[in-house]
Backbone bond lengths (Angstrom), bond angles and torsions (degrees), N, CA, C in turn:
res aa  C-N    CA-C-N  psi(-1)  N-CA   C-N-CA  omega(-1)  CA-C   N-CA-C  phi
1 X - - - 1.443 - - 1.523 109.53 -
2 X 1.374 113.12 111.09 1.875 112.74 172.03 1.497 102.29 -74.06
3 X 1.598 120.85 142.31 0.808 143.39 -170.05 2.222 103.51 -88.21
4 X 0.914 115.47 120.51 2.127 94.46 164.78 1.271 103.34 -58.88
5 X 1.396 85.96 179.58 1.930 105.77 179.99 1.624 109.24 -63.37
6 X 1.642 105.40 -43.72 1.553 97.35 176.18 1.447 123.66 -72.22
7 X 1.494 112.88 -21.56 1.554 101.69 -163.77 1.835 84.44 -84.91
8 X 0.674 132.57 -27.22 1.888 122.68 154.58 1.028 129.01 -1.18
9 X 1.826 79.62 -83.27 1.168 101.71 170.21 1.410 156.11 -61.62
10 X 1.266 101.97 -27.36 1.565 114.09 149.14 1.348 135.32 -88.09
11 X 1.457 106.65 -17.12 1.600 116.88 143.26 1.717 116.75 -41.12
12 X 1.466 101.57 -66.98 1.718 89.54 -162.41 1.951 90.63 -76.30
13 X 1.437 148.02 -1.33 0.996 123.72 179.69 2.003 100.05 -76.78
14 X 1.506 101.38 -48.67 1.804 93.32 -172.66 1.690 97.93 -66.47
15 X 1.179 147.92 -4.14 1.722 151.99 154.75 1.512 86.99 -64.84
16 X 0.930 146.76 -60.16 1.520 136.89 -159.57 1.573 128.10 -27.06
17 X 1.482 125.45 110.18 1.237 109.85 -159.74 1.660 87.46 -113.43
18 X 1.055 112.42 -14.37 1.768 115.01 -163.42 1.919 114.49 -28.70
19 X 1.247 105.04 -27.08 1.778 101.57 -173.08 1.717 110.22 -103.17
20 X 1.391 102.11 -6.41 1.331 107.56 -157.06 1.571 107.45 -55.96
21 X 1.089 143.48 -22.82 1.582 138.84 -175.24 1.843 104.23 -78.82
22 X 1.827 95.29 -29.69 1.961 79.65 176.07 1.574 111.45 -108.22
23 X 1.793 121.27 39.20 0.976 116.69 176.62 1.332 112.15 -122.04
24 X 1.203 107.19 101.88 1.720 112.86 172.70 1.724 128.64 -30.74
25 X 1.439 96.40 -20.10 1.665 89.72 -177.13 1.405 109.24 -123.60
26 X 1.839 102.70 -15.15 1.260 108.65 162.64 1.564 111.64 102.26
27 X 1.320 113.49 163.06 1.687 94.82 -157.54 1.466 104.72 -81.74
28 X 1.402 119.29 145.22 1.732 139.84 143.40 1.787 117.83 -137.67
29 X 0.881 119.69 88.16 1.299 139.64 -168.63 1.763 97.56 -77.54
30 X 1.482 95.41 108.24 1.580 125.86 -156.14 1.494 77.80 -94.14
31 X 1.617 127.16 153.14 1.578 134.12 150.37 1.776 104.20 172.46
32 X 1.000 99.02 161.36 2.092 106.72 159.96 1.309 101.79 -155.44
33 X 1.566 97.15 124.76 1.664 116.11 154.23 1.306 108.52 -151.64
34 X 1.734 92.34 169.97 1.502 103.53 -175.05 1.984 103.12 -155.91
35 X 1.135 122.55 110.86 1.257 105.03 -158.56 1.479 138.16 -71.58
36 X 2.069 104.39 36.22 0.977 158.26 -167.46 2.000 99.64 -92.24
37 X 1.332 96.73 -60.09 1.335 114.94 -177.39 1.921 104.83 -25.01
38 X 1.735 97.22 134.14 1.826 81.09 161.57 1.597 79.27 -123.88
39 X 1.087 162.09 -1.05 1.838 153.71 170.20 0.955 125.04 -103.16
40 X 1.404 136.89 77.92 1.746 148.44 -178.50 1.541 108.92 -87.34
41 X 1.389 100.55 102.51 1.588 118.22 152.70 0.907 128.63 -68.18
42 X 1.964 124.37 90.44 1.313 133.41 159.57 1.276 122.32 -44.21
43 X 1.243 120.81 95.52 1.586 105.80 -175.97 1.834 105.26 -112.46
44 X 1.334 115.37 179.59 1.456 118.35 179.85 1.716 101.57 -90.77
45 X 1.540 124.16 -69.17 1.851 90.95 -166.39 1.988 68.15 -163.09
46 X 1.200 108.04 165.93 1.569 133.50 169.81 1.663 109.54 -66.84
47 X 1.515 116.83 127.49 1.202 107.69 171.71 1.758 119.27 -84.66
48 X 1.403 117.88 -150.56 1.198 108.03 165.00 1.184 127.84 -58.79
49 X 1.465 119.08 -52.77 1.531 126.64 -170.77 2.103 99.27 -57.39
50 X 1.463 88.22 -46.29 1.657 75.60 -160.36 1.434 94.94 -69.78
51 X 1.068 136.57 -23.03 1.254 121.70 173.26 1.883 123.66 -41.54
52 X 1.724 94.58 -47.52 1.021 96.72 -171.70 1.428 122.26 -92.25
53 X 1.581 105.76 13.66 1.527 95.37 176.46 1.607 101.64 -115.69
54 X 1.622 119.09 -6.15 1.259 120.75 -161.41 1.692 116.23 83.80
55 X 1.213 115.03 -40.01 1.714 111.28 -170.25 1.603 114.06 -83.83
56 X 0.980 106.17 124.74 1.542 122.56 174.53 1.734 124.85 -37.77
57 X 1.146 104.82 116.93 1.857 103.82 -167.01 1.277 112.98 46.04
58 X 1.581 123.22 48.97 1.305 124.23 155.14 1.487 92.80 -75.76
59 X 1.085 126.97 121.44 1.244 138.05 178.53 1.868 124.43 149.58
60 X 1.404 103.56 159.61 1.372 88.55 -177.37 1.688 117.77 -75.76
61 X 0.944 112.33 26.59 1.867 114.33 167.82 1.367 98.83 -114.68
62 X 1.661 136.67 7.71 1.075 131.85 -177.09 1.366 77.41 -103.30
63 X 1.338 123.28 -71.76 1.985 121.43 -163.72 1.750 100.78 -39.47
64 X 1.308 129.77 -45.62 1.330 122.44 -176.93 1.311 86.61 -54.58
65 X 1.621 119.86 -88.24 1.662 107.59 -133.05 1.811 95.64 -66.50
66 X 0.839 144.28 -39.80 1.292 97.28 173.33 1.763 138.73 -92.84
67 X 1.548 103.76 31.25 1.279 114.78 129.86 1.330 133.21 -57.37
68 X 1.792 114.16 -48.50 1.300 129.19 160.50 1.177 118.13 -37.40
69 X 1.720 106.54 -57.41 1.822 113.43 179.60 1.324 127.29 -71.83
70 X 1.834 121.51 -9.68 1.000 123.77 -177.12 1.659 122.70 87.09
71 X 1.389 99.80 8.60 1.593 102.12 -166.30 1.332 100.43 -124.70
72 X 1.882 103.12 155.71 1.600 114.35 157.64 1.250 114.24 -70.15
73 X 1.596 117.71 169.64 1.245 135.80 -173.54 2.145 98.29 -63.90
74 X 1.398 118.29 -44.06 1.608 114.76 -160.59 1.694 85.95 -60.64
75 X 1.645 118.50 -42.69 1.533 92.01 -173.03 0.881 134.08 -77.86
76 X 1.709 138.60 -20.92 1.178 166.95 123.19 1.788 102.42 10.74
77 X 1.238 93.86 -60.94 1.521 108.75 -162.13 1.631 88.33 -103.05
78 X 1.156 148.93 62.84 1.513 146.05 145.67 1.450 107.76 -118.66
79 X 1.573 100.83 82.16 1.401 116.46 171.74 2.051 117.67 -14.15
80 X 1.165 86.80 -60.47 1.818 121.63 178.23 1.776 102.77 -43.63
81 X 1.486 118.19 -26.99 1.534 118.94 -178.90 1.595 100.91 -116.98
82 X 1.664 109.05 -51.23 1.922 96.12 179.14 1.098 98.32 -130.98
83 X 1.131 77.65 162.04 1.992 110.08 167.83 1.346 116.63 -119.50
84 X 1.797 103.95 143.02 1.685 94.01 -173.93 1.252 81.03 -140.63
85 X 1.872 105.83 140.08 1.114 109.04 -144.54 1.892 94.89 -144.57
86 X 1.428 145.51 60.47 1.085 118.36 -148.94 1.630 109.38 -84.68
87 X 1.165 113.13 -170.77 1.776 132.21 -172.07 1.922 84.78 -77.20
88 X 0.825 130.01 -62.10 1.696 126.97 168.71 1.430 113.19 -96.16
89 X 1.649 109.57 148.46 1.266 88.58 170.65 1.107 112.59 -120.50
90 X 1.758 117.80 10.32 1.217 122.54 166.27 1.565 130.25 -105.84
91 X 1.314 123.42 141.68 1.428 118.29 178.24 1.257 107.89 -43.07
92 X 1.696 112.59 110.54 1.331 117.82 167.06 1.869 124.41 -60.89
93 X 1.093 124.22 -6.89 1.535 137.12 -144.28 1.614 131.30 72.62
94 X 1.047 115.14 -167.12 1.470 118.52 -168.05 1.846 98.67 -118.12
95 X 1.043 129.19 122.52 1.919 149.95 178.37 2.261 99.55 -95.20
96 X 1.419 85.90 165.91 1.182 66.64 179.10 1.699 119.89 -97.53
97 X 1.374 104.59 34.34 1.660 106.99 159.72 1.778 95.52 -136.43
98 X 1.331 127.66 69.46 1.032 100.76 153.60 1.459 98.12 127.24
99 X 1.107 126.53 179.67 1.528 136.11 136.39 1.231 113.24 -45.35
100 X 1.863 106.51 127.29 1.086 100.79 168.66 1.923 122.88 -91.38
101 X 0.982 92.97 -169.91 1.863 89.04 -156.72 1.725 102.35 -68.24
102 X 1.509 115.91 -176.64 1.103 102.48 176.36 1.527 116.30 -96.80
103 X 1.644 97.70 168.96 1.724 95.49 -165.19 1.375 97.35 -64.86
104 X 1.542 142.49 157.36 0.861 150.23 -173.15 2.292 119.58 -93.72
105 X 1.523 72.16 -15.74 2.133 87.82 173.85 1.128 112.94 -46.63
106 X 1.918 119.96 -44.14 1.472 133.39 -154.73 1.606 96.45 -73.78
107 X 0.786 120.02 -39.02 1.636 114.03 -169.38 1.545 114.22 -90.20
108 X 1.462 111.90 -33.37 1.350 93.32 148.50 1.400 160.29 -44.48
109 X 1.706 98.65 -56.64 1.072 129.95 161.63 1.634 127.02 -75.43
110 X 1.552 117.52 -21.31 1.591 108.04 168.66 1.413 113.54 -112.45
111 X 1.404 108.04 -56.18 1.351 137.52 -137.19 1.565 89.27 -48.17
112 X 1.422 127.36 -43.98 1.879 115.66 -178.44 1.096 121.84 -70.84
113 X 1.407 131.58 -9.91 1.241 163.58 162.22 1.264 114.38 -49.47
114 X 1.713 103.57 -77.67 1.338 128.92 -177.53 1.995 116.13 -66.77
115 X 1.492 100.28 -27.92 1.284 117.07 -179.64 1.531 97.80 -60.73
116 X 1.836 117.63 -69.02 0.915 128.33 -169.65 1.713 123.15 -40.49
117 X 0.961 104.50 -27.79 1.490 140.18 176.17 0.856 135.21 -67.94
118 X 1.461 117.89 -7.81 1.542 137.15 173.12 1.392 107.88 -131.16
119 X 1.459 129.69 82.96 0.972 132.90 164.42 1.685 134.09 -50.21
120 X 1.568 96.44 -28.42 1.656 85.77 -158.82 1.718 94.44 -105.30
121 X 1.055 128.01 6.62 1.458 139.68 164.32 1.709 106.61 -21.82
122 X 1.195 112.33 91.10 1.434 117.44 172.11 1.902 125.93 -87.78
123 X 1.122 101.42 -26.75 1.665 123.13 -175.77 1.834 115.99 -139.19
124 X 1.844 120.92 107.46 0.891 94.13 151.71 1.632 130.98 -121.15
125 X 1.188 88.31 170.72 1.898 98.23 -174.79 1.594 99.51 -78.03
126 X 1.305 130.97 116.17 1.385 118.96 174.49 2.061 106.39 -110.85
127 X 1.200 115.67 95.65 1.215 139.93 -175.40 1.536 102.48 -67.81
128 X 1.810 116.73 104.18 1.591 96.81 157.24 1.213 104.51 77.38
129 X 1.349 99.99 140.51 1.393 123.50 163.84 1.772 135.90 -34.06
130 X 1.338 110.42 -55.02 1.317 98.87 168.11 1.741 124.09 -71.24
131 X 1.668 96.44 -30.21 1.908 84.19 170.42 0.921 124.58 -66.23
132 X 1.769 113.21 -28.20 1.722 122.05 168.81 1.623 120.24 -49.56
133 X 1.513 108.15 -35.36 1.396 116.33 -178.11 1.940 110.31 -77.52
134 X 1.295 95.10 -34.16 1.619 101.55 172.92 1.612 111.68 -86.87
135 X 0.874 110.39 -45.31 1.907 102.88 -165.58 1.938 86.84 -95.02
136 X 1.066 162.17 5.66 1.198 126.69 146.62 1.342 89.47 -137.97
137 X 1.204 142.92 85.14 1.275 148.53 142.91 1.744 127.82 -4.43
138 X 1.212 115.21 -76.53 1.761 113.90 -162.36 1.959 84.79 -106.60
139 X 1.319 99.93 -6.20 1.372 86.64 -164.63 1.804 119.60 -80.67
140 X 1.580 93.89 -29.99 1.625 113.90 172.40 1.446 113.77 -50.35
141 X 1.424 76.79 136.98 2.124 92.38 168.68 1.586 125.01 -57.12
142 X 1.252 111.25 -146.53 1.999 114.85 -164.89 1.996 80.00 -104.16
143 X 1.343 101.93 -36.38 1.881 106.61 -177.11 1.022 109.86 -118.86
144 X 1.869 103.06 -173.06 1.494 120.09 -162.18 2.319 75.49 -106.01
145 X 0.971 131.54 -38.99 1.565 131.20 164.71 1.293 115.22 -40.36
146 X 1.691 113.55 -53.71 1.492 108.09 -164.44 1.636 106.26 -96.66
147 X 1.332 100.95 -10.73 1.976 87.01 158.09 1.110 114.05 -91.25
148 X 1.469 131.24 -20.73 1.030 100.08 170.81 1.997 119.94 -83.84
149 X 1.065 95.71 -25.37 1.228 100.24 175.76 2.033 115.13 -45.70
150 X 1.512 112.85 -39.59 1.174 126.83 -171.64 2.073 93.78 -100.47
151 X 1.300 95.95 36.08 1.934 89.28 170.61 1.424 112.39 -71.85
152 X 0.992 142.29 -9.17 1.394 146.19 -173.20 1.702 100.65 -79.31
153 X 1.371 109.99 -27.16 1.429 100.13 -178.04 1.947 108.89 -83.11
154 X 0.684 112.27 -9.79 1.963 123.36 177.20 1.445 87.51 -109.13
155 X 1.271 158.88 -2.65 1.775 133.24 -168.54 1.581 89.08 -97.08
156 X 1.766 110.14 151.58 0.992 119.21 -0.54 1.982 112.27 -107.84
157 X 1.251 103.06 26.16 1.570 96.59 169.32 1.443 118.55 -78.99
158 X 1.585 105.92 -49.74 1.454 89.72 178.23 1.763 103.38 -135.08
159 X 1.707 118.42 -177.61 1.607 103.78 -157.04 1.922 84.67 -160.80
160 X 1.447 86.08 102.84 1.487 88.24 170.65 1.496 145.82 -76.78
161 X 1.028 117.46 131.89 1.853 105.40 -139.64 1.671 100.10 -118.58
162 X 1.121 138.28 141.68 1.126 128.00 172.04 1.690 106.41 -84.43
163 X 1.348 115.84 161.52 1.739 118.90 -167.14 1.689 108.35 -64.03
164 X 1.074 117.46 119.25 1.342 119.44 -175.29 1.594 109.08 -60.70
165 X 1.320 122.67 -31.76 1.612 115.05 174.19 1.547 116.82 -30.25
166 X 1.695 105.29 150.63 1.338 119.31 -150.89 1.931 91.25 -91.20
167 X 1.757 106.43 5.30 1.317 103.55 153.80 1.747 121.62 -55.87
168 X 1.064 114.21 -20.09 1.555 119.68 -130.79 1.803 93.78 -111.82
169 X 1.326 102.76 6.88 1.714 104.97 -165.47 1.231 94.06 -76.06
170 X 1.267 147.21 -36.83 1.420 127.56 -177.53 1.244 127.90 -90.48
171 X 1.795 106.89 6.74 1.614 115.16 154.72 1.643 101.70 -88.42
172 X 0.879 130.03 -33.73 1.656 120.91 -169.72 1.588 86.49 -72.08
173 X 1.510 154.33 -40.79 1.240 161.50 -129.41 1.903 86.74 -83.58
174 X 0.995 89.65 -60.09 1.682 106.82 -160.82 1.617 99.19 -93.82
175 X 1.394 153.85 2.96 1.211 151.46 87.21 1.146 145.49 -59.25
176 X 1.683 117.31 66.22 1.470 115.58 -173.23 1.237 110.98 -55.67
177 X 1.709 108.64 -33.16 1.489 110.27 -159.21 1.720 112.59 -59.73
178 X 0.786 117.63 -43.42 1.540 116.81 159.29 1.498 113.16 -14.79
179 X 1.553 108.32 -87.76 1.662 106.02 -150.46 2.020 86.14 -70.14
180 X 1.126 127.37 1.22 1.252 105.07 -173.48 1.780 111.77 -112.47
181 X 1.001 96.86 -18.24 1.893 115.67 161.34 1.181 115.75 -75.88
182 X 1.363 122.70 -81.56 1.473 151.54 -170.45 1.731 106.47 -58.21
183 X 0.995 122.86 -73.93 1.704 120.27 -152.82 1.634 104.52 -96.62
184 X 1.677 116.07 11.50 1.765 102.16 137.33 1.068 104.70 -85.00
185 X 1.155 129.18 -16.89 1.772 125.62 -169.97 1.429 88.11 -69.88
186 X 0.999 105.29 -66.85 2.070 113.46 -153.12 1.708 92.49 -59.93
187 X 1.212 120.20 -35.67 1.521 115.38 -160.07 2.283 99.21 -62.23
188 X 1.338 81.64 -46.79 1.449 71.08 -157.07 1.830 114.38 -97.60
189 X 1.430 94.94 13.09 1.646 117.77 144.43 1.290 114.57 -56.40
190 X 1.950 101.92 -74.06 1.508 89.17 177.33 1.528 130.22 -71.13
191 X 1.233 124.87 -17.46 1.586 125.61 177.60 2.372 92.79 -69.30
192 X 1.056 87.73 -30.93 1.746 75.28 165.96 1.600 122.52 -54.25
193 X 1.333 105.70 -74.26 1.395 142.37 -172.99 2.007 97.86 -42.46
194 X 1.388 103.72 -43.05 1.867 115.20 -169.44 1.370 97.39 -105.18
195 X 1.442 114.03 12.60 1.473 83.99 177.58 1.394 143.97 57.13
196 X 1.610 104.10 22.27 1.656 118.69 -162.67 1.452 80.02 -87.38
C-alpha cells in the first residue's frame, strides 16, 4: 500500500522522537487532520489525560470549547471537517503552575508543512498564548485578554480564543463579555462551516 504525501506526513510526525529525552512521559504526538478540514484548532500542547488516551481535548477544556463551538464530540472529531493541530504535540510535563508550555521543536520542524497541507482551512481557533504568538505573529496584542478582546480585527479567518481549561474560570468570571460577544459569533460560524 503507497502511502500520499499527507498520510507521510503525519506518519513520520506520530514516528517523531525529536523531544523524547526532555519528555517526562515520553513521546505520543496527539493531533487530527485531513486536508479536507475547513476548522483548525490551534491549540498549545496535550495535557496528561490526552496524553494518555492519544485523542485530542479529551478532557474537560475539550467539553468547554466545544460548548464554545456549539458542537458534539462525533463532529469535533470528523477529521474530514477539523483539524486540531497544537504548537506541541506532545505532553510537555507538569511546572509548578501548571503545564508547562509546549516544546518548541514541533513548530519548527512540522507546523509549515502541516499548515501547507490543509488547504481548505476556512476558520482558525487560535488557543492561548503561544498559538497567538505563532498563528498571528506581529499582529497580537500586549495579552492573551486584549487579543482576544480585539478578535474582530482577525474575524472571519481566524478568532482568538482564550484556553478553555477549567484553569481559566476566573478569567471568563471577570470577562463576561466574551461568552456573550464572542461564542454566538463563533457558534454560528461553525454551524456554517459543518453545515449543522
Amino acid at each position: 500500500m503507497t502511502h500520499t504525501p499527507f498520510a507521510s506526513l503525519i506518519q513520520s510526525i506520530k514516528d517523531c522522537t525529536t523531544c523524547e529525552p526532555e519528555l517526562p512521559a515520553g513521546c505520543r504526538p496527539v493531533l487530527q487532520a485531513n486536508p479536507r478540514a475547513v476548522i483548525l484548532v490551534a491549540g498549545q500542547a496535550p495535557g496528561r489525560r490526552v496524553h494518555e488516551t492519544g485523542v485530542p481535548f479529551n478532557d474537560p477544556s475539550g467539553d468547554r470549547l466545544r460548548s464554545w463551538m456549539g458542537i458534539d464530540r462525533d463532529r469535533f472529531y470528523d477529521e474530514t471537517k477539523m483539524a486540531i493541530i497544537p504548537m506541541g504535540f506532545c505532553y510537555p510535563g507538569t511546572g509548578s503552575r501548571g503545564d508547562l508550555p509546549p516544546r518548541s521543536e514541533c513548530a519548527s520542524q512540522w507546523h509549515e508543512k502541516l499548515l501547507a497541507a490543509l488547504p481548505a482551512i476556512q476558520l482558525t481557533l487560535v488557543i492561548g498564548q503561544y498559538a497567538q504568538a505563532y498563528h498571528l505573529a506581529g499582529a497580537r496584542k500586549s495579552t492573551v485578554t486584549e487579543t482576544v478582546r480585539q478578535w474582530r480585527e482577525y474575524w472571519p479567518q481566524r478568532l482568538p480564543l482564550p484556553h478553555p481549561s477549567p484553569r481559566n474560570n476566573l478569567w471568563l468570571r471577570k470577562n463576561p463579555w466574551f461568552e456573550q460577544e464572542v461564542i454566538p459569533v463563533l457558534q454560528a460560524r461553525v454551524a456554517q462551516l459543518l453545515n449543522v
